[in-house]
Biopython code that builds the backbone (N, CA, C, O; Angstrom):
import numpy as np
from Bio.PDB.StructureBuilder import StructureBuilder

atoms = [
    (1, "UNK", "N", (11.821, 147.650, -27.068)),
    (1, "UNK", "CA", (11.070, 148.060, -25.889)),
    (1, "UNK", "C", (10.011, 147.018, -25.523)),
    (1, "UNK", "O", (9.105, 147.150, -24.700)),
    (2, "UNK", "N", (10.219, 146.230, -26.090)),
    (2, "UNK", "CA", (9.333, 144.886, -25.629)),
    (2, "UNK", "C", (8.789, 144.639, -24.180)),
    (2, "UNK", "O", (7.679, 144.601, -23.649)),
    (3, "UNK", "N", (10.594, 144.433, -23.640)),
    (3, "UNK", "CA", (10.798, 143.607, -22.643)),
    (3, "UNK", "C", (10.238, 144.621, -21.465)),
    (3, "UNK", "O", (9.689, 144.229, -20.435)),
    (4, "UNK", "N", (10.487, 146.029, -21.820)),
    (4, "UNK", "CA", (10.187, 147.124, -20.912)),
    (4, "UNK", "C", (9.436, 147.043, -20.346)),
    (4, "UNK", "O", (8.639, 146.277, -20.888)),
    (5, "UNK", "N", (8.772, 147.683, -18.646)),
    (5, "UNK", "CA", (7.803, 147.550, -18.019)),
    (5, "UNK", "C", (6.761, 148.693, -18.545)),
    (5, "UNK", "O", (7.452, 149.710, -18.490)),
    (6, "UNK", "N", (5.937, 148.938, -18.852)),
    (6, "UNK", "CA", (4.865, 149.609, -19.022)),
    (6, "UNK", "C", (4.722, 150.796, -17.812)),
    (6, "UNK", "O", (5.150, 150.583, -16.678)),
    (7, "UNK", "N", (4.168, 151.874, -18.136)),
    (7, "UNK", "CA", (4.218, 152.852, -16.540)),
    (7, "UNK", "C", (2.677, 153.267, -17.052)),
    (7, "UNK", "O", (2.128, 152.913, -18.096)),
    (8, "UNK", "N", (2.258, 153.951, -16.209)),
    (8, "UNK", "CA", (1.204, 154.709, -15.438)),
    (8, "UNK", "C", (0.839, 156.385, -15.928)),
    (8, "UNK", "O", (-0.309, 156.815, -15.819)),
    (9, "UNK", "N", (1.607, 156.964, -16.295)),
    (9, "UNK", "CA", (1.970, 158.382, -16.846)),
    (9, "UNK", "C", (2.832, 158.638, -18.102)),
    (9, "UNK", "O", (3.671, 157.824, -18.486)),
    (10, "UNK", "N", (2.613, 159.662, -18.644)),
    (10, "UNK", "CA", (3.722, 160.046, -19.792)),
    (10, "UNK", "C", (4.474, 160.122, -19.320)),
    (10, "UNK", "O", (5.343, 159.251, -19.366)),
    (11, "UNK", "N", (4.593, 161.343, -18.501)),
    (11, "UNK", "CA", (5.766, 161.595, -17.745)),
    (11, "UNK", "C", (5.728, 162.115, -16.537)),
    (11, "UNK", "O", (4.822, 162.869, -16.180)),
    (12, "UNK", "N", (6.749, 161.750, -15.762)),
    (12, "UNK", "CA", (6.896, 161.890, -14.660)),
    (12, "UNK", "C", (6.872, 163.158, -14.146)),
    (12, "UNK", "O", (7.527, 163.997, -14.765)),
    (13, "UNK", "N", (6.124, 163.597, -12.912)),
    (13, "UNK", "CA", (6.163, 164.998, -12.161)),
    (13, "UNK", "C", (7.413, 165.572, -11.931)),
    (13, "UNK", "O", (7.637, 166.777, -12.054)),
    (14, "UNK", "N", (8.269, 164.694, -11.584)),
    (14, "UNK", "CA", (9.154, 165.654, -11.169)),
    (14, "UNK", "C", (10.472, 165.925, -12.271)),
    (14, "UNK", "O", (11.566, 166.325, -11.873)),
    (15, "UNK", "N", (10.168, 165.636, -13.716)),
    (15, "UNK", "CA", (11.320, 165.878, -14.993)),
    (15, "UNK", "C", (11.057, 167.349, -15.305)),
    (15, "UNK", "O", (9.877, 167.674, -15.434)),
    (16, "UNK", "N", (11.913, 168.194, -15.431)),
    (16, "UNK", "CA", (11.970, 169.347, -15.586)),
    (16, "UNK", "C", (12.619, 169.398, -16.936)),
    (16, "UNK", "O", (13.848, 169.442, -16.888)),
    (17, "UNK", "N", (11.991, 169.403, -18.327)),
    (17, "UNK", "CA", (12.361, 169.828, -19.348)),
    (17, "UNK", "C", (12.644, 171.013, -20.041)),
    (17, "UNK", "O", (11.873, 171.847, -20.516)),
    (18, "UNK", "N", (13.920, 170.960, -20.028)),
    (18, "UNK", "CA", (14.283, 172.286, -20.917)),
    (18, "UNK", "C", (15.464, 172.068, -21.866)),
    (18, "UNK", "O", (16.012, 170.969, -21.778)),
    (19, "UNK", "N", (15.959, 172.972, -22.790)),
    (19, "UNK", "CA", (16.345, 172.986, -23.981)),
    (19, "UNK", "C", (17.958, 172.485, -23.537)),
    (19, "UNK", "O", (18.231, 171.859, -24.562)),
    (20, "UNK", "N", (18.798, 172.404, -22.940)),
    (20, "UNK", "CA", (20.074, 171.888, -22.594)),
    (20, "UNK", "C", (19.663, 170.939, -21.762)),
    (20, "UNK", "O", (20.262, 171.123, -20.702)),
    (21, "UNK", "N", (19.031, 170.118, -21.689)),
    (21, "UNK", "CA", (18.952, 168.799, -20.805)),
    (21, "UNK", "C", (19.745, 167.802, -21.240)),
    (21, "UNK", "O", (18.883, 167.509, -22.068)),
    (22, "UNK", "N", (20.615, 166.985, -21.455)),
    (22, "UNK", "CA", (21.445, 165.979, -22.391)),
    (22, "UNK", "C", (22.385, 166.502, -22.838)),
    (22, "UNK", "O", (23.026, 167.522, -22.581)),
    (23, "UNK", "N", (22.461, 165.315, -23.915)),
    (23, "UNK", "CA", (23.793, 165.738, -25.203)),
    (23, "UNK", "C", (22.926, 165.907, -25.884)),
    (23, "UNK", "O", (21.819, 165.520, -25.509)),
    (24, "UNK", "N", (23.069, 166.529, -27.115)),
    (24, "UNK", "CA", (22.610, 166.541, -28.715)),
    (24, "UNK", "C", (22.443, 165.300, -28.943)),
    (24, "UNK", "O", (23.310, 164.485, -28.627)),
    (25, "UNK", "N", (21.476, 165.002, -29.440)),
    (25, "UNK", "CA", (21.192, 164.126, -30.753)),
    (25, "UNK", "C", (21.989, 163.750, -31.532)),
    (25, "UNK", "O", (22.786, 164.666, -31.737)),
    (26, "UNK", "N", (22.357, 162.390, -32.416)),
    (26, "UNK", "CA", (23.517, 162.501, -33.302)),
    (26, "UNK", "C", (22.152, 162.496, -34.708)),
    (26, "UNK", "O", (22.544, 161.914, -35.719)),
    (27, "UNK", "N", (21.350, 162.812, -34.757)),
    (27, "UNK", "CA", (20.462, 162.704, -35.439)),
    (27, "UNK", "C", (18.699, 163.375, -35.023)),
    (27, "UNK", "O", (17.670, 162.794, -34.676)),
    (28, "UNK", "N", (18.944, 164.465, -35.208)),
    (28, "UNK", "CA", (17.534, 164.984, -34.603)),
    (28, "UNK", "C", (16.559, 164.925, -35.724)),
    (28, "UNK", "O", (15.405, 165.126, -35.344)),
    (29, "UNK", "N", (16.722, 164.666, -37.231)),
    (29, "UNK", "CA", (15.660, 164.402, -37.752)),
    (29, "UNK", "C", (15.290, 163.111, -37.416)),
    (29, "UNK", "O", (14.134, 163.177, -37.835)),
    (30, "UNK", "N", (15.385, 162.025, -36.993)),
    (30, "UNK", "CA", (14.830, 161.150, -36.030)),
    (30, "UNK", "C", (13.921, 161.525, -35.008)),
    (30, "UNK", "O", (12.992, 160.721, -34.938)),
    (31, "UNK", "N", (13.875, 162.136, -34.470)),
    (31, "UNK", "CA", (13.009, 163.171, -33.287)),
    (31, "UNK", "C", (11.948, 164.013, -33.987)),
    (31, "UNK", "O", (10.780, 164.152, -33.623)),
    (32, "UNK", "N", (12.578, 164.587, -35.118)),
    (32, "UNK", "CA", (11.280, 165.189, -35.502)),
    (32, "UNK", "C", (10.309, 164.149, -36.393)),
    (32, "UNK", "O", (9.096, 164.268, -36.220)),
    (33, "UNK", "N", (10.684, 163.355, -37.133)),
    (33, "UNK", "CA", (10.018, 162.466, -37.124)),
    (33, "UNK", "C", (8.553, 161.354, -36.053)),
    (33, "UNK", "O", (7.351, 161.111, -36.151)),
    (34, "UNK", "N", (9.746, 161.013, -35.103)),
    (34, "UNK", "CA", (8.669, 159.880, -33.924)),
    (34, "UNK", "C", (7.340, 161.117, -33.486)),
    (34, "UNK", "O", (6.129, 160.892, -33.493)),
    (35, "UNK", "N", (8.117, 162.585, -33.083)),
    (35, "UNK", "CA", (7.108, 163.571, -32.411)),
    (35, "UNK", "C", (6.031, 163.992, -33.411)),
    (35, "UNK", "O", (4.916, 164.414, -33.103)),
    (36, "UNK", "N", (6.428, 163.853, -34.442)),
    (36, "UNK", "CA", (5.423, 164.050, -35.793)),
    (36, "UNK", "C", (4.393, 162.810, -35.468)),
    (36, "UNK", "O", (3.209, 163.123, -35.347)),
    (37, "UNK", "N", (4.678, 161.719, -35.350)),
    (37, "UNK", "CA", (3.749, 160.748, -35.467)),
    (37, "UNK", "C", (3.038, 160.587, -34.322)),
    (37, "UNK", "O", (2.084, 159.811, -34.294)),
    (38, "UNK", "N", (3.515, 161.477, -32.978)),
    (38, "UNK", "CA", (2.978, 161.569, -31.915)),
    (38, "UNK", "C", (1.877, 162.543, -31.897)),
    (38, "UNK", "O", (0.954, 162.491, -31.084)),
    (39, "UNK", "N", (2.023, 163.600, -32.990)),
    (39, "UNK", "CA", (1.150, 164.548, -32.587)),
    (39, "UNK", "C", (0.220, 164.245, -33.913)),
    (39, "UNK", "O", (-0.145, 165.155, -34.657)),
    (40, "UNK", "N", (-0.026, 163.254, -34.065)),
    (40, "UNK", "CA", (-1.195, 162.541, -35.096)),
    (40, "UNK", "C", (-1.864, 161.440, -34.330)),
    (40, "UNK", "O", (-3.058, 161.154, -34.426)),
    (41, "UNK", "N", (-0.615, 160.601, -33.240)),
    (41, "UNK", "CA", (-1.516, 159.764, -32.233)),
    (41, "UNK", "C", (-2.561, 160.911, -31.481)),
    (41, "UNK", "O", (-3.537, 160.305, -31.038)),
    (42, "UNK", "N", (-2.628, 162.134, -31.254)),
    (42, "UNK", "CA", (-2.842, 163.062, -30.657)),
    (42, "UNK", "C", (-4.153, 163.465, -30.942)),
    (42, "UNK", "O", (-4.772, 164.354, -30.359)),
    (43, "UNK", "N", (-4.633, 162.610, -32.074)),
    (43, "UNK", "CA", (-6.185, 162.865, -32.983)),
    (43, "UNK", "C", (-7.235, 161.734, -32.087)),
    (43, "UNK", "O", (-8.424, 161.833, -31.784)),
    (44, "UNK", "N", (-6.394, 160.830, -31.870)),
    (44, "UNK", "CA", (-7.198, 159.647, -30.841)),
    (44, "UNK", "C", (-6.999, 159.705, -29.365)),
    (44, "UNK", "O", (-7.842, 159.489, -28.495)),
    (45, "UNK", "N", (-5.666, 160.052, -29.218)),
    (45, "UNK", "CA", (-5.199, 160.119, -27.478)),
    (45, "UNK", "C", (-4.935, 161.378, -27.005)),
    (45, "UNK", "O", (-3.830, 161.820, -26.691)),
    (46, "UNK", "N", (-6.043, 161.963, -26.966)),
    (46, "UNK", "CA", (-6.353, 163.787, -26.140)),
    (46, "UNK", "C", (-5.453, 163.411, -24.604)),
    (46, "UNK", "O", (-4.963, 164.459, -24.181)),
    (47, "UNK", "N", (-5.176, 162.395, -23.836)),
    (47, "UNK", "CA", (-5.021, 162.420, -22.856)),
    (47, "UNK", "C", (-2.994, 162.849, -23.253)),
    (47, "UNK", "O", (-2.141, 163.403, -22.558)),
    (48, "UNK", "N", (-2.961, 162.440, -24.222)),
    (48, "UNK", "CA", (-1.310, 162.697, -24.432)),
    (48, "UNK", "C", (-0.848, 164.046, -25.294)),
    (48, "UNK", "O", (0.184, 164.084, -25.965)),
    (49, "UNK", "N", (-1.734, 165.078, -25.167)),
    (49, "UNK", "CA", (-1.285, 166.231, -26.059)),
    (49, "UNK", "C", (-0.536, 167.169, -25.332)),
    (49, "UNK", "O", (0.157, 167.970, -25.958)),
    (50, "UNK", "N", (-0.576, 167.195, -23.864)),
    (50, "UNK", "CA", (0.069, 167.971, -22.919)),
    (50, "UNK", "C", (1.373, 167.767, -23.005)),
    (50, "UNK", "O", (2.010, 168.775, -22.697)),
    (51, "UNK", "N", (2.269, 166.501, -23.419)),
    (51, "UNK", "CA", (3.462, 165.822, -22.893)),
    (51, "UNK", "C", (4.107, 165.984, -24.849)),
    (51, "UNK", "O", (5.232, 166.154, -25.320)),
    (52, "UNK", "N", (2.815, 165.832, -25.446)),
    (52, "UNK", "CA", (3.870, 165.917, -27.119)),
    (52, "UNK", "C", (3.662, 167.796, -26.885)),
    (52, "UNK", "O", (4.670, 168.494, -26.777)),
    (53, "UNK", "N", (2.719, 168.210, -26.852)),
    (53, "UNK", "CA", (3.533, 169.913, -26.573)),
    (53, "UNK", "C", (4.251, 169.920, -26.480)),
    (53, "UNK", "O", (5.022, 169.926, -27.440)),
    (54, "UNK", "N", (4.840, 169.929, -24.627)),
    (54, "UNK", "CA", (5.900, 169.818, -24.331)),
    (54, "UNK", "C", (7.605, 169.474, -25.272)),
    (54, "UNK", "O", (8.628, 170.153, -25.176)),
    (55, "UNK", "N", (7.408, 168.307, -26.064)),
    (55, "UNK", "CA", (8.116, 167.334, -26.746)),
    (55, "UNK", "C", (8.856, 168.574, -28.221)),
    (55, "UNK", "O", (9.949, 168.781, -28.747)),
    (56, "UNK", "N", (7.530, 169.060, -28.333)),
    (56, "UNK", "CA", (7.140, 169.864, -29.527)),
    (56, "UNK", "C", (8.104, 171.230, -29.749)),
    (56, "UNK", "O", (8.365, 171.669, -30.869)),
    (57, "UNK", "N", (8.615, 171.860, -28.420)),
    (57, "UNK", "CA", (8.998, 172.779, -28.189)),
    (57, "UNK", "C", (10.632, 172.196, -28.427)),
    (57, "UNK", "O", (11.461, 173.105, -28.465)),
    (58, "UNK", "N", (11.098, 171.002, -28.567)),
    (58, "UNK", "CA", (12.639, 171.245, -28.483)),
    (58, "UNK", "C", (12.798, 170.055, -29.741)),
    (58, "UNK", "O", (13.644, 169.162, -29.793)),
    (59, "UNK", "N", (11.891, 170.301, -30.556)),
    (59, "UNK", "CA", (12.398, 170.010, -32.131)),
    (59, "UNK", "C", (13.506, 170.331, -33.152)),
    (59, "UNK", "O", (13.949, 169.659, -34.083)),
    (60, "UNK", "N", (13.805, 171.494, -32.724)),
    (60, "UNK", "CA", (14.942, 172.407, -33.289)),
    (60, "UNK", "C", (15.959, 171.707, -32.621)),
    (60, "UNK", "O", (16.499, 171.069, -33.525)),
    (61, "UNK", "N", (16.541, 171.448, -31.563)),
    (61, "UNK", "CA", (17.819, 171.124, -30.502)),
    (61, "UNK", "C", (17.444, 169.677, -29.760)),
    (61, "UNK", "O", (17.691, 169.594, -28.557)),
    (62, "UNK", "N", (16.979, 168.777, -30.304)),
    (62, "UNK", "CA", (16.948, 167.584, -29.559)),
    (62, "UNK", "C", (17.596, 167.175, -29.055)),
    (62, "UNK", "O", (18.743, 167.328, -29.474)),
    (63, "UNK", "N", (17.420, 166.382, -27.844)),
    (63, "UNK", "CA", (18.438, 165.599, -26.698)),
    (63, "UNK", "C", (18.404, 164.641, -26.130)),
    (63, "UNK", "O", (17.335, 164.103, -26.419)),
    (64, "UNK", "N", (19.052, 163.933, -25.320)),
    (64, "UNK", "CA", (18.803, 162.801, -25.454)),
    (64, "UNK", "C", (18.047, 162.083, -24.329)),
    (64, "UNK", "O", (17.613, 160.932, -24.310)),
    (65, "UNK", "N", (17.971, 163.535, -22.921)),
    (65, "UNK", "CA", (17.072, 163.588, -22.174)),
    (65, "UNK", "C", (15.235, 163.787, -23.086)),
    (65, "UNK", "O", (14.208, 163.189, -22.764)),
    (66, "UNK", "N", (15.411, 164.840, -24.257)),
    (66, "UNK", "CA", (14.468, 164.652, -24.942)),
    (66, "UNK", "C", (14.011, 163.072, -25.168)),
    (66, "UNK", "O", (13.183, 162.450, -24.502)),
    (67, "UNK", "N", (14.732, 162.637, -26.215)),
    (67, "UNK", "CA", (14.574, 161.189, -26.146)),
    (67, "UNK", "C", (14.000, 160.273, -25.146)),
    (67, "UNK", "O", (12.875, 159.826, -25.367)),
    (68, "UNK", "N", (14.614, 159.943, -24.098)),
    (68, "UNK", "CA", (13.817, 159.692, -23.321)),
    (68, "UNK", "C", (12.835, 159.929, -22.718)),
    (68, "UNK", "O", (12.501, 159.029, -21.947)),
    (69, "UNK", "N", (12.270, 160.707, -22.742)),
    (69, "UNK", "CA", (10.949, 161.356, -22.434)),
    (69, "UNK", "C", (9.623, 160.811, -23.997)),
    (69, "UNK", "O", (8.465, 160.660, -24.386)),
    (70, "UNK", "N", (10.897, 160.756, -24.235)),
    (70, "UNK", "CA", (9.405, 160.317, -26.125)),
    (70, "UNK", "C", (9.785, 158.468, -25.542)),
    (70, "UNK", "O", (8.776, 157.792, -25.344)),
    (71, "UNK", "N", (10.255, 158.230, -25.462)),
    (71, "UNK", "CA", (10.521, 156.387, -24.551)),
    (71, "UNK", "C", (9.899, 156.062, -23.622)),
    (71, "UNK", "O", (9.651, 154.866, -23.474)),
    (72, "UNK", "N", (9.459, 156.983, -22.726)),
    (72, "UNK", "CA", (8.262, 157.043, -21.933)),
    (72, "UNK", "C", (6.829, 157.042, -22.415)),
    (72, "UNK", "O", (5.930, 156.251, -22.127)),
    (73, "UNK", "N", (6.811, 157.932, -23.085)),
    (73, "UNK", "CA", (5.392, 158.199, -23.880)),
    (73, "UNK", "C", (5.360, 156.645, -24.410)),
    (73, "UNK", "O", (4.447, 155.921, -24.015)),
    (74, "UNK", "N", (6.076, 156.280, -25.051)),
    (74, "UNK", "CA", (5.656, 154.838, -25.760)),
    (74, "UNK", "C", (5.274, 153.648, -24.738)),
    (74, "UNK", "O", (4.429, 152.802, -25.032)),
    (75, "UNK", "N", (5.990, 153.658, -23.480)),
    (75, "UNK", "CA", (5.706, 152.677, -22.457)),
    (75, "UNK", "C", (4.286, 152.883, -22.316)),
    (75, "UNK", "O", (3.503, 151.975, -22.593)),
    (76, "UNK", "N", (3.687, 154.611, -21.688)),
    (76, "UNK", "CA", (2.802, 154.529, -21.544)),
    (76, "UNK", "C", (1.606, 154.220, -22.334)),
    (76, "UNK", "O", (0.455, 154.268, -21.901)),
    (77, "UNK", "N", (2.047, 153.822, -23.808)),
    (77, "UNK", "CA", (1.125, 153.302, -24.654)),
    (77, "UNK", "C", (1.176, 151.770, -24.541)),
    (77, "UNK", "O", (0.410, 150.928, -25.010)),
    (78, "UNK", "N", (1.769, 151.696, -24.141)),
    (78, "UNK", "CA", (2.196, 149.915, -23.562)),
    (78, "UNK", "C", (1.512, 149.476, -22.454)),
    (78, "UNK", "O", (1.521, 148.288, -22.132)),
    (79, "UNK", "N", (0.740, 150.580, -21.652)),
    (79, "UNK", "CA", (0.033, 150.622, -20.667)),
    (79, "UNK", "C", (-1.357, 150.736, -20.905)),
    (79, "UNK", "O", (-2.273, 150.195, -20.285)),
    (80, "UNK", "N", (-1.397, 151.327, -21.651)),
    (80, "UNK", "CA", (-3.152, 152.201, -22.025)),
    (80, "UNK", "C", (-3.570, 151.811, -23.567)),
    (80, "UNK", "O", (-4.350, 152.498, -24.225)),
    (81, "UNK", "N", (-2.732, 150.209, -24.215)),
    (81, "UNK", "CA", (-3.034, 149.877, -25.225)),
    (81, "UNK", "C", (-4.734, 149.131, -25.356)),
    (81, "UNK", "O", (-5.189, 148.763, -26.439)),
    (82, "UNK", "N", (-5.407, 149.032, -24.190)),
    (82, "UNK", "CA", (-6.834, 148.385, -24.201)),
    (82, "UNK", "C", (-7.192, 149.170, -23.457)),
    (82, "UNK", "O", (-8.029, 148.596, -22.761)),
    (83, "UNK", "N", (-7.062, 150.440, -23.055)),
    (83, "UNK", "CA", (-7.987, 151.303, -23.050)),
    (83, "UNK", "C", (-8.481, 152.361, -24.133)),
    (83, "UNK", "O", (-7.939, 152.382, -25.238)),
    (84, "UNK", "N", (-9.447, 153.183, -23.834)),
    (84, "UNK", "CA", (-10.318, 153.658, -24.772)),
    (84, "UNK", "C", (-11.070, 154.313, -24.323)),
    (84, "UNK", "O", (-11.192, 154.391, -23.101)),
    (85, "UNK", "N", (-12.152, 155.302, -25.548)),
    (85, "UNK", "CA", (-13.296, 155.596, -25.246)),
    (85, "UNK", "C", (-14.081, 154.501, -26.497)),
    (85, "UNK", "O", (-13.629, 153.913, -27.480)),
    (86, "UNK", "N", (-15.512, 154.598, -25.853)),
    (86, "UNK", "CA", (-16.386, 154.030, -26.641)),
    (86, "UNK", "C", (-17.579, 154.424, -26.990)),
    (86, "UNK", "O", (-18.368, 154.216, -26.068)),
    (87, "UNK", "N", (-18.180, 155.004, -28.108)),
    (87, "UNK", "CA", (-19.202, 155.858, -28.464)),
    (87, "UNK", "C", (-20.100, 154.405, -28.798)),
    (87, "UNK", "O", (-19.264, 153.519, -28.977)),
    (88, "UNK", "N", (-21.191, 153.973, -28.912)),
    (88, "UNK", "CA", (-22.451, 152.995, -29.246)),
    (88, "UNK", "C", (-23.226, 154.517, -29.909)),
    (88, "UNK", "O", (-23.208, 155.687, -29.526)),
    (89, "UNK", "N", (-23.904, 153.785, -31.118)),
    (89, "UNK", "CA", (-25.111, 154.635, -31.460)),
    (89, "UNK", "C", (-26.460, 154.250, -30.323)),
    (89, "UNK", "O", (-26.765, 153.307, -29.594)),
    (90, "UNK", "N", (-26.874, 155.253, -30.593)),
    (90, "UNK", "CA", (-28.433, 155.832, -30.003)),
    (90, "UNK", "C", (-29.371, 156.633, -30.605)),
    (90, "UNK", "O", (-29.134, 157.763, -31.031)),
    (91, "UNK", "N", (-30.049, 156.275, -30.633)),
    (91, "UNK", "CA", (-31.542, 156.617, -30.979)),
    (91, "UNK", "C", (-31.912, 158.533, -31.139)),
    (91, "UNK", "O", (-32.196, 159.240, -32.106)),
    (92, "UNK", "N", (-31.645, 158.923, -29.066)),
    (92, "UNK", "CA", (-31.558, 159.967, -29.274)),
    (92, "UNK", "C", (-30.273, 160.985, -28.726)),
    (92, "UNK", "O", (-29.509, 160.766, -27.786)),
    (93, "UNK", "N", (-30.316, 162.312, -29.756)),
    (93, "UNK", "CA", (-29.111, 162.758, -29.230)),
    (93, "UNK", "C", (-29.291, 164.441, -29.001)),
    (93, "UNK", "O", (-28.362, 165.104, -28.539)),
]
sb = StructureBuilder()
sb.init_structure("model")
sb.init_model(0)
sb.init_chain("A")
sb.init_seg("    ")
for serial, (resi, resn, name, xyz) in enumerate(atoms, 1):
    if name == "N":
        sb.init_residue(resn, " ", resi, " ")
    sb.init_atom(name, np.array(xyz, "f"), 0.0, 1.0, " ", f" {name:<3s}", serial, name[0])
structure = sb.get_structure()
C-alpha cells in the first residue's frame, strides 16, 4: 500500500456495511487480528473509533467488502500520519 493515494476519511458516506457484503474471507482470523490492532490504535486515534465499531460488528463473518473498508482505514492513516494532538505542560490547570 505504499504506492496508494492517501484519502481524507475512513470511510466513505455513501458504503453501506452489512454482514453479506462480498465473498467470505479465505481466512477471517486475519481480520480479526488487523481489527484487534485497530481498536488499540483507538487509545490514540478517538477520531477512528466510529469506523473500527463499525469493522467490529462483522468479526464473526468477514468479507472482503469488509476488507476493504479496513484498506481504507490504513490509507487514511497515510493521510493523518503528522497529524496530532499536542498537550505542552503548564503551570496552571
Amino acid at each position: 500500500m505504499n504506492g496508494a493515494k492517501p484519502v481524507k476519511t475512513p470511510l466513505p458516506d455513501t458504503l453501506q456495511l452489512k454482514i453479506l457484503n462480498g465473498d467470505p474471507m479465505d481466512d477471517p482470523h486475519l481480520y480479526r487480528q488487523v481489527i484487534g490492532s485497530l481498536q488499540y490504535a483507538c487509545l490514540t486515534r478517538p477520531d477512528i473509533a466510529y469506523v473500527v465499531n463499525k469493522l467490529c460488528k462483522y468479526m464473526s463473518n468477514p468479507t472482503t467488502t469488509h476488507w476493504q473498508s479496513y484498506k481504507r482505514v490504513l490509507l487514511y492513516f497515510k493521510e493523518i500520519v503528522n497529524q496530532g494532538l499536542f498537550f505542552f505542560p503548564s503551570s496552571t490547570i
